[in-house]
N, C-alpha and C positions, 0 to 999 in steps of 0.2 A: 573401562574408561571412567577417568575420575570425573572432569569440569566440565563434559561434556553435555550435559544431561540424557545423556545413554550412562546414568550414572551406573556403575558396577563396579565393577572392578575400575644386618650389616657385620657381612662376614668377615671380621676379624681375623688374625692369624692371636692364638694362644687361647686359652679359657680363664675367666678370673671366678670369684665371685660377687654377685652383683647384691645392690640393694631394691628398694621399690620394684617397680617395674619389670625388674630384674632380679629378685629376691630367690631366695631359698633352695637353689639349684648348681651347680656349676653349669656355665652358659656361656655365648660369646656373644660379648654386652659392644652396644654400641658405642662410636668413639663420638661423642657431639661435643660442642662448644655453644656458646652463646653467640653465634654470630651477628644479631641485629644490635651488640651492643660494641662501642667502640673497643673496649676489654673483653675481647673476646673467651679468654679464660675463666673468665667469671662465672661462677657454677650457681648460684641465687641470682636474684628477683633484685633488679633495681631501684631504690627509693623513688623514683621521680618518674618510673616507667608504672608506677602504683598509682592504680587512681582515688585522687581526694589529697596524696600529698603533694607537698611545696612543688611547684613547679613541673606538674606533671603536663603530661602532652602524650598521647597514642601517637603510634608509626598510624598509620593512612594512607592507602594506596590506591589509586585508580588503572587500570587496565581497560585498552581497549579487544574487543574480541571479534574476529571474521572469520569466516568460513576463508582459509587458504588455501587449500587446497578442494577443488571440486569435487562432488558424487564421479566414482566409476564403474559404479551398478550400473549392468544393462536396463533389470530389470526393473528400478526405481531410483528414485533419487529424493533427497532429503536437503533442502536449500534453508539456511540459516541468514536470516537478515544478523546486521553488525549489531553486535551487542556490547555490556560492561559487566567487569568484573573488579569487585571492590571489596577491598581487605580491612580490619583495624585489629593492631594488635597491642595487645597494654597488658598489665595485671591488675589482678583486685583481690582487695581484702573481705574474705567471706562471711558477712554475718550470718547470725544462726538463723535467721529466718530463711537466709537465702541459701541455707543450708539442707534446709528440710527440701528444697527444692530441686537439688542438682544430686542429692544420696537418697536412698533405698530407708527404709527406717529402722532397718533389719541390719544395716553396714553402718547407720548413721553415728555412732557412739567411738567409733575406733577414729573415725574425723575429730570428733569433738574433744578427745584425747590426745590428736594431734595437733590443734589447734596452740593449746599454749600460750601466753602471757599477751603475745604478739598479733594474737587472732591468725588463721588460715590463706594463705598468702597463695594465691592461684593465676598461671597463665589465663587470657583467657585470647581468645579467637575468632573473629567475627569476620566471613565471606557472605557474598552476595553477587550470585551469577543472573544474570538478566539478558534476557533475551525476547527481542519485542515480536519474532515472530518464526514460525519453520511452515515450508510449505511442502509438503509428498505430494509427487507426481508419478502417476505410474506409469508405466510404459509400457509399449507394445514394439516390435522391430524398435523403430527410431522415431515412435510418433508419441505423444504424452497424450491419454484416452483419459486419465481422471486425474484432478488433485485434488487436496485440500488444504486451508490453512489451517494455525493452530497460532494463537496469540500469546505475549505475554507470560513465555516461559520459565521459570524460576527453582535455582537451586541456593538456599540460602541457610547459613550452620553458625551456629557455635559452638567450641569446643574450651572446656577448662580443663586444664594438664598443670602437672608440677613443675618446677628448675629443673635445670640439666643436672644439677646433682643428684633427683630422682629419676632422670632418665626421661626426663619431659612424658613421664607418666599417665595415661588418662583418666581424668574423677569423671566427666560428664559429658556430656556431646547431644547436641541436637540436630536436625536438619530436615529443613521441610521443602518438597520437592513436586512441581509440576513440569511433568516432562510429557514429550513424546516422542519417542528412542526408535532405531529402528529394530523390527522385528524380526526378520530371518535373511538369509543370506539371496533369496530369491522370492517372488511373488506372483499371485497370481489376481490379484486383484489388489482393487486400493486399500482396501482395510484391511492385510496381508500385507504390507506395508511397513504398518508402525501399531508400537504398544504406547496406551497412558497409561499416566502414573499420577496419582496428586496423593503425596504422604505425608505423613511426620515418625520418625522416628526418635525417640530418644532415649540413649543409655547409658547406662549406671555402674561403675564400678568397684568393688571394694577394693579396698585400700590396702589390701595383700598382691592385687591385682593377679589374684587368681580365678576370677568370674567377671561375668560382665550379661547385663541385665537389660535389655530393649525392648520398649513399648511400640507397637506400631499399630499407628492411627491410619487407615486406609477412609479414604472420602469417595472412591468409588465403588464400594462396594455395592452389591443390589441391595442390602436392606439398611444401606444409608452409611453413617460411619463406624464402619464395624473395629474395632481393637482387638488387637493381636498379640503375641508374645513370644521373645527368642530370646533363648540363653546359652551361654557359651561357659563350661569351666575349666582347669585346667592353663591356663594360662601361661599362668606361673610355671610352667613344665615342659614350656617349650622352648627350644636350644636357642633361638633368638628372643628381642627383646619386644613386648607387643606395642603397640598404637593403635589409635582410631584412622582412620583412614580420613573424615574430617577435617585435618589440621596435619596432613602429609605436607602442605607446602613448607609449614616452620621443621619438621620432622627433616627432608630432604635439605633445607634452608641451615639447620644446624649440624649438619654432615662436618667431620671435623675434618679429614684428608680432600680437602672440595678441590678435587685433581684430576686429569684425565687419567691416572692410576688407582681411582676408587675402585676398591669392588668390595661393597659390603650390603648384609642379610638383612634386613627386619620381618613381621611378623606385622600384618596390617586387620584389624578386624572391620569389617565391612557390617554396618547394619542389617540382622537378618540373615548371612550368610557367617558358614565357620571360618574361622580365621584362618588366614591363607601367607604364603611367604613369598616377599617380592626380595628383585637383587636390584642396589642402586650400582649402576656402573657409570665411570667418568669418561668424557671424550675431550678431544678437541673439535668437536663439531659446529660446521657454521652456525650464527641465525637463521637463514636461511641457503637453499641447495641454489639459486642466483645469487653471483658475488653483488651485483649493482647492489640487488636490493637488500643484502646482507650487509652491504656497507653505510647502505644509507640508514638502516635501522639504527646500526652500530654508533653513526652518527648524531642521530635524537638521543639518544640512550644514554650516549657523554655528556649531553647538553642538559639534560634532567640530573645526571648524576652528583656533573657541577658545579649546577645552581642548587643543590641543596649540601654541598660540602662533601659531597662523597667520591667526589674523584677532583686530582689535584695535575691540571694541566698546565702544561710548559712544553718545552722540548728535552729531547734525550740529549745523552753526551754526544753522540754526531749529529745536534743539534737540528733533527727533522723533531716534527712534531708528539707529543704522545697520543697514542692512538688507545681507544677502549678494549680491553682483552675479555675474552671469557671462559668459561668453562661450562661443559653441557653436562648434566649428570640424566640419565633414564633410570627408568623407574619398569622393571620386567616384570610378569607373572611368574613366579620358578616353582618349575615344574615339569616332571620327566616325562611327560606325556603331551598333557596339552601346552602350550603356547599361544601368547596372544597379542597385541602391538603395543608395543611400547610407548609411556608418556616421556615426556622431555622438557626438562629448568634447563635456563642460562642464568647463569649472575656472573656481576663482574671476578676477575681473576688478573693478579699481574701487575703489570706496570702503571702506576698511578693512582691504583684503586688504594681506599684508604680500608683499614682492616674491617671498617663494618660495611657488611653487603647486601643489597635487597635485591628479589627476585626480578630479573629483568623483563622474562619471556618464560612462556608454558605452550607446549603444543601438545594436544590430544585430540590421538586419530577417533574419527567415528566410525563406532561397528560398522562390518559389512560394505568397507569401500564407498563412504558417503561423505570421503573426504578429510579433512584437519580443520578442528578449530584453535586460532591460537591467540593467547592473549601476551600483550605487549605493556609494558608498563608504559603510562600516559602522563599520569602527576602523582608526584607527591602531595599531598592536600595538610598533611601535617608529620613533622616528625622530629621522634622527643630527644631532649639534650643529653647522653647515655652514649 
């Protein structure tokens, strides 16, 4: 589970070969576009979507986040107050100082080589999940004997990746996370329950993107904040193409067949754990498994869409109204053994929607039957002329 903070956890038909990201192997490379730009074929970085030049503005996104679906653990339960989840996404031009900050010093010189006349031109990525409170209760038959709260929960990242010409690449990633997830599948006491977590991790790529370099900063340790290290290489060598898992929303966001016919591979590296291969598949799946409130959702959603130019309402040729369409894509563990639940995007799809799309709705289950949390887009707060 990605956004949950139980934080844990694109198969192409032909082989080509690929560059960056996708370099020095025959592979089957991901199909993406630019989809948050109105020219969605656009393979580079838009002037104006750069920050510091003429007319620049960040996308901005607010989401609101609920517990939707309830705990159906006997033996505990995990109660999420409403939370927000807030995106901004732009590019930036990398100075060298802020260079030494986001590379390795040992990789740092193959950047500085690719920097060029123009200077270092990088997506960058910036979430912030918040959540003001989670309560466990444990259970006994049908009577709750203990809880406890936990306030002020937060997973919060940024990630800087290349243009879809490099395969939306990843240079740098960070994320610092206070969680408490749930623990095992059954319990027998309240602190058998739930695990914390209060971290930072941040990693490093080289620019072959055949390794990738993670610090991890644990703040609960017994003898204070103990530092860590995990290294992954090989990369470059595996049949799909990789990513951070940090910045899966543009990654899934920029899926180029965004159809209920998708079905393609990538390769996600999770901080601290080896990189693992998820399947995105397309559906025609509700918002929600209630029509009312699928349609009512559907409804706000048009109405945000818009008022910001993103969807263009009138009526159809037999002259009923246009109504908002989507498409569901998940996002699978693949894997011939184990299996695990799936997360789930809506963005617009279809009639009315204008070629550029942003993420409507995310729904991710929490371990161990403690329910779905799902985030719903709430405002636009800004977003750039592109």
């Amino acid at each position: 589970m990605k956004k949950s903070l139980a934080f844990a956890a694109i198969c192409l038909a032909g082989c080509m070969t690929a560059a960056a990201g996708c370099s020095a192997k025959t592979r089957n490379l991901a199909s993406l576009s630019s989809n948050w730009y109105t020219d969605s074929d656009l393979k580079g970085i838009q002037p104006t979507f750069t920050e510091g030049n003429e007319g620049f503005m960040p996308e901005s996104l607010v989401y609101t986040v609920t517990q939707a679906k309830a705990p159906q653990n006997r033996s505990y339960s995990a109660e999420y107050a409403d939370g927000t989840y807030s995106t901004k996404f732009y590019a930036k031009k990398i100075s060298s100082t802020e260079l030494e900050t986001i590379t390795r010093e040992e990789w740092r010189e193959d950047y500085l080589n690719k920097t060029g006349s123009n200077g270092l031109v990088l997506y960058c990525y910036e979430t912030a999940l918040e959540i003001p409170s989670v309560t466990y209760k444990f259970h006994r038959l049908e009577d709750v004997v203990e809880e406890r709260k936990f306030e002020n929960e937060y997973l919060r990242t940024i990630s800087y990746f290349l243009p879809v010409r490099d395969y939306l690449s990843p240079v740098y990633t960070r994320q610092e996370i206070k969680s408490v997830a749930p623990k095992a599948p059954q319990a027998v006491s309240l602190e058998g329950c739930y695990i914390e977590t209060d971290r930072i991790y941040e990693s490093f790529y080289n620019l072959s993107f055949s390794e990738v370099y993670t610090k991890i900063y644990d703040n609960l340790a017994d003898d204070g904040k103990k530092e860590s290290e995990f290294q992954a290489d090989g990369l470059n060598g595996r049949m799909n193409c990789v990513f951070d898992v940090t910045y899966l929303d543009v990654v899934v966001r920029a899926t180029k067949n965004m159809s209920a016919s998708l079905n393609q591979t990538v390769t996600l590296y999770r901080p601290g754990v080896n990189p693992a291969d998820f399947t995105f598949t397309g559906s025609a799946a509700p918002l929600c498994t209630d029509e009312t409130e699928s349609d009512k959702q559907l409804v706000e959603l048009q109405k945000i869409l818009a008022a910001n130019g993103l969807f263009e309402e009138g009526e159809n040729d037999d002259g009923t109204p246009k109504k908002l369409e989507t498409v569901a894509i998940n996002v699978s563990y693949n894997d011939s053994v184990l299996t695990g639940v799936s997360q789930r995007y809506w963005f617009a799809a279809g009639n009315g929607n204008r070629a550029r799309t942003l993420m409507l709705k995310y729904s991710a289950p929490i371990a161990y039957e403690q329910g779905t949390l799902e985030y719903v887009l709430k405002s636009v707060e800004s977003l750039p002329d592109v």
